[in-house]
N, C-alpha and C positions, 0 to 999 in steps of 0.2 A: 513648638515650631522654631528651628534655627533659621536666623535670619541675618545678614550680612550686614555690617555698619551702615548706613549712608550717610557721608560727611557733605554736608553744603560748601561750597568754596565760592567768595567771589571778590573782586578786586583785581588786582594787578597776578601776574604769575606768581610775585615772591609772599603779596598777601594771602595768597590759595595756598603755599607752599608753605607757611608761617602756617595758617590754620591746621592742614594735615597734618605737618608733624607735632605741634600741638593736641589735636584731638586724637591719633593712632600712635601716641608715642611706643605703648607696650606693646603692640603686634609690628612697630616697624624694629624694636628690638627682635624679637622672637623670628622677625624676616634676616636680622644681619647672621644672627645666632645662628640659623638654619644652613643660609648660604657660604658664611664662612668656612662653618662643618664639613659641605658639599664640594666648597673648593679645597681641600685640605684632601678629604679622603679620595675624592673622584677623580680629580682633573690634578691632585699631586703638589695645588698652589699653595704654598704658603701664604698666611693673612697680607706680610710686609709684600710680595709679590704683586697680589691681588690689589693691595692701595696703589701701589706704584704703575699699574696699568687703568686703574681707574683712573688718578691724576692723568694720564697720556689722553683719558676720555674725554676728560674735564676740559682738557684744553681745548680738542676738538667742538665739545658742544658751547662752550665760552664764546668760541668764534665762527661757527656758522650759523649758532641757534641760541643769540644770548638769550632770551625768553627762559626759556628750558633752565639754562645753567643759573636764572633767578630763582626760579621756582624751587628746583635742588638749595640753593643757599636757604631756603624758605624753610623746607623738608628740615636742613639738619639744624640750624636753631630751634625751630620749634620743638625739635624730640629731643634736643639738647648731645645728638650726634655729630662726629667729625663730616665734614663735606666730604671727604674723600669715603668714607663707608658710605653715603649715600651716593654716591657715583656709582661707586661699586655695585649696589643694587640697581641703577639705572642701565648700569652696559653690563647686567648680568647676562644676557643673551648673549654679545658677543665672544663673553671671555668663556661659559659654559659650552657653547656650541663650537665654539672654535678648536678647544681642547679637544671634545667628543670625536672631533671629524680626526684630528692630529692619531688621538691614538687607534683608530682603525685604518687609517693611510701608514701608520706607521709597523702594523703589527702585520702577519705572517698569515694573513686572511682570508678567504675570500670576499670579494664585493655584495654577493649575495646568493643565498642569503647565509646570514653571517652564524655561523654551527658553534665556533668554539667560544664567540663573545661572552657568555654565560660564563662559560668556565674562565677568562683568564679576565675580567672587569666587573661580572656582576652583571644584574637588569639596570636596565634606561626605561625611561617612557618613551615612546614613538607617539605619545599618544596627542589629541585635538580633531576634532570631527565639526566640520562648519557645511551650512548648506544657505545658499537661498532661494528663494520662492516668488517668483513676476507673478504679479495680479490674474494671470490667466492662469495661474496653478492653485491660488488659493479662491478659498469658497466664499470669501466675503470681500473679494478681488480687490486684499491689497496686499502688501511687498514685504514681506516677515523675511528676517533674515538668524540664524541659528548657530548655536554651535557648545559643546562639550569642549572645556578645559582641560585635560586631562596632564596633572599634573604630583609633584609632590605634596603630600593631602596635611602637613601641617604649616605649609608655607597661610600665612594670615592674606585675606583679600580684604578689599573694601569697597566702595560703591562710591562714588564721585559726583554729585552735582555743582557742577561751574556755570559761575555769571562772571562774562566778562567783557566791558564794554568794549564793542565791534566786533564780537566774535559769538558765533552760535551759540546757543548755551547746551553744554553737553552732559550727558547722562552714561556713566559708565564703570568698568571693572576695572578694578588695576589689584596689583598686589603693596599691602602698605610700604611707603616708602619709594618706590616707584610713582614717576609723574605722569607717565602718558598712562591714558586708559587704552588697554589693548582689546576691548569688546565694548562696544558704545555708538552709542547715536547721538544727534544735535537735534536743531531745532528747525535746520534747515532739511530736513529726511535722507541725512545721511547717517550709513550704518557702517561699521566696521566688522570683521571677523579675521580670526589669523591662526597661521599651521607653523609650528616650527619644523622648517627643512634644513638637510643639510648636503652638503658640496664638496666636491674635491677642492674645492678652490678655496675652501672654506680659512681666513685667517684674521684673527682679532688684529694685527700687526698694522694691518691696511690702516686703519684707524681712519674709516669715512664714519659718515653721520650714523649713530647708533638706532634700532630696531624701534625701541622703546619712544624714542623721540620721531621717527615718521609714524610712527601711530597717536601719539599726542599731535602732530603736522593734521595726518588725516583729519580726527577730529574736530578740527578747527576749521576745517575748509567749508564755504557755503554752496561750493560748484561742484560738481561729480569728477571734468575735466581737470580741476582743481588739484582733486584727490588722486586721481591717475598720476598725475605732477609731480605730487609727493615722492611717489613710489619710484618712479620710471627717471624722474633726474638725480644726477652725482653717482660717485661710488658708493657702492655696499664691501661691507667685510667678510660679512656670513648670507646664508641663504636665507630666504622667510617666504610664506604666503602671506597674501593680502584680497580678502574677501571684501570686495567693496560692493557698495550698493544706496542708491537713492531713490525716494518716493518722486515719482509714482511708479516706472517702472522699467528703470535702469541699473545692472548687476554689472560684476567685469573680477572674474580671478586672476591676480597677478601673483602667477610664480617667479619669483626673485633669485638670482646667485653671484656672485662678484665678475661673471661673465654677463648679463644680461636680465631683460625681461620676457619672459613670454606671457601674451597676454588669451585669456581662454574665456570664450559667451556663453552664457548660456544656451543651451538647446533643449526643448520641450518647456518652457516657462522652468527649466530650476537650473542648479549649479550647485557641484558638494566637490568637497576637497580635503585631503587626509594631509600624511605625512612623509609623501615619496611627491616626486618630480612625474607628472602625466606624460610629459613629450621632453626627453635630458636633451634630446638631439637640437629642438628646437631654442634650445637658452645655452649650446655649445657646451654640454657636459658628455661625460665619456664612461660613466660609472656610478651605480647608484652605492648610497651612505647610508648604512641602516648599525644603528649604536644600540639596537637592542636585543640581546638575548633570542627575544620570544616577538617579533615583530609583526606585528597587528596590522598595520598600516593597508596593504591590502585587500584584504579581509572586510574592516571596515569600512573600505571605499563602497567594494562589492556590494558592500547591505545596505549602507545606507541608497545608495543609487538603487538598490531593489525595492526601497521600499519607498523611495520618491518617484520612481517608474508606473510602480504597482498601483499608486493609490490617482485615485483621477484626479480629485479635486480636495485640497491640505487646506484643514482648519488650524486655529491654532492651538487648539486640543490636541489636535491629529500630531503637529509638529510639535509637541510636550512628548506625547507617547513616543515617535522616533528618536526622542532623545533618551530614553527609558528603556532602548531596546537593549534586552541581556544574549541576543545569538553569537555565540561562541564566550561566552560569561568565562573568566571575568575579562578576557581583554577583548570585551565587546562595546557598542554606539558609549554605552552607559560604564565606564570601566571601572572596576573593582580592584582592589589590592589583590596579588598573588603572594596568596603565605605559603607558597614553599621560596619564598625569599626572606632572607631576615626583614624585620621594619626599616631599616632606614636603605632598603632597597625597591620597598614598595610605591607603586604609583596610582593614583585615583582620578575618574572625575574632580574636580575640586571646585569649580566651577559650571551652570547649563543657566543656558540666557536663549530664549528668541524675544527678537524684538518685531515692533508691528510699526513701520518707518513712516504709513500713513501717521497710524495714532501718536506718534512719539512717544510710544510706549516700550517698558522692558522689563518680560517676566525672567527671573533668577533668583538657581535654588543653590545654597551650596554643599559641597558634598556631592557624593554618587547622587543624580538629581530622583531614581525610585524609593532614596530615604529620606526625603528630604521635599514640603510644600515649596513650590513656587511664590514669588512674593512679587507682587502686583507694580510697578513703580512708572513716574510718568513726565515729563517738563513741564 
């Protein structure tokens, strides 16, 4: 059975940030190795490029979120890394996503869906599949919240337990090297889940408060209205979803763009969200962004919503199995590499987590989650 690290952190941000890169030092290498690679071939950025927009980050999260920009200085002494390459994995969303959007606004396209992508950039992942579930949808009426990662399958993860005095203790995924967990709960029964979207508006340039850091915010929060906060105040630079949710039985999906928020409730006790915009109209977009080849995004919404309609009442067996689903294999719930792509164009689950936001619990398996046991974990 593979099973994912999990690192204890607790003290201050930079002694949590001293221990990670301390204990993940070789997979927060094997994360720069990766990313660099990614930036060089994909998005065209040279390494010296990619520091010098990280530093632009640094300074932003310095000063609206020194916390964060402690924790980062923590991160690169302890793995014995430059701070500006741990930036660089921290505003990797911006700087990847902002490219991605660049070169399809930029190319000779159509908006959707997009035929020649394939031939003139390669595959992208579209991929991330999140759901949650109000006590009156689940069978032992409490608040599971879910979601497939669907990501680059050698990028290294780890699993995060913080203690930090006045703040929640939280339980969660991150990729090594990176600070904020981007799928995680606390102690107070809040849960997080997230989609990567993308915008016309979409530009790392803005340089507001980065992706990775309102999901480390989220996490921290003890209020729901708290967590809405996070999200809905300041500028953004890129688009994101933000699947929020607290025990006992309050959800709220926030589709994000550098134009706005729109905010989406659940209806029938659940809520699921892929990797397109539900309503562009209503968060002042004019055009949908799809950077992949072979774009799934739809599809998956469709099944999954089929199969959270269909079933009456979701155990959390039940929501393991919808995470396991292979209809339309392999860029199906559960995603699998496409080999008729070379490897380093291939994308997978790399991550599947439902959490139980009564119990403060979190099952996560890595990998495509039908090869791969679930491992039990709890605060």
């Amino acid at each position: 059975m593979t099973t994912l690290p999990v690192l204890e952190l607790e003290g201050t941000p930079y002694e949590q940030g001293l221990a990670h890169g301390r204990l993940a030092r070789e997979r927060i290498a094997q994360n720069l190795e990766i990313y660099f690679y990614r930036f060089e071939r994909e998005t065209k950025l040279p390494k010296a490029e990619v520091l010098h927009r990280a530093g632009l980050y640094l300074d932003v999260i310095e000063k609206l979120t020194p916390p964060y920009a402690e924790a980062m200085r923590g991160v690169a002494e302890g793995s014995g890394r430059e701070l500006l390459e741990i930036a660089a994995l921290n505003a990797r969303y911006e700087l990847i996503y902002s490219e991605e959007t660049r070169k399809v606004l930029t190319a000779d396209l159509p908006p959707w869906p997009l035929s020649r992508v394939g031939e003139e950039r390669g595959e992208r992942s579209d991929g991330c599949t999140s759901f949650a579930l109000l006590p009156t949808k689940t069978v032992h009426g409490h608040l599971l919240l879910a979601e497939n990662w669907d990501w680059i399958p050698d990028v290294q993860g780890l699993v995060l337990k913080i203690r930090e005095p006045g703040v929640p203790e939280i339980l969660c995924f991150t990729e090594a090297g990176i600070v904020g967990g981007k799928i995680g709960l606390n102690s107070s029964g809040l849960g997080l889940a997230i989609n990567g979207l993308n915008s016309e508006h979409d530009d790392w340039a803005r340089l507001a408060k980065p992706f990775h850091v309102r999901c480390w915010e989220i996490l921290r929060c003890a209020d729901f209205e708290q967590a809405i906060g996070v999200v809905t105040e300041g500028q953004r630079s890129v688009s994101a979803n933000f699947l929020i949710a607290q025990a006992p039985d309050r959800a709220i999906n926030l589709e994000t763009a550098p134009t706005g928020v729109h905010e989406i409730p659940p209806k029938d006790g659940w809520l699921a969200h892929t990797n397109h915009f539900l309503d562009l109209h209503a968060i002042g977009l004019t055009r949908r962004i799809q950077t992949s080849k072979r774009p799934s995004t739809e599809q998956r919404l469709a099944r999954v919503q089929h199969l959270l309609r269909t079933s009456s009442q979701i155990s959390h067996e039940r929501a393991l199995e919808i995470l396991r689903d292979h209809d339309d294999f392999p860029y199906s719930l559960c995603r699998h590499p496409d080999e008729a792509f070379p490897p380093e164009e291939r994308y997978a689950s790399v991550v599947s987590v439902v959490m139980d936001l009564h119990e403060e619990a979190l099952s996560i398996a890595p990998g495509p989650p039908c090869q791969h046991e679930y491992q039990a974990l709890h605060l």
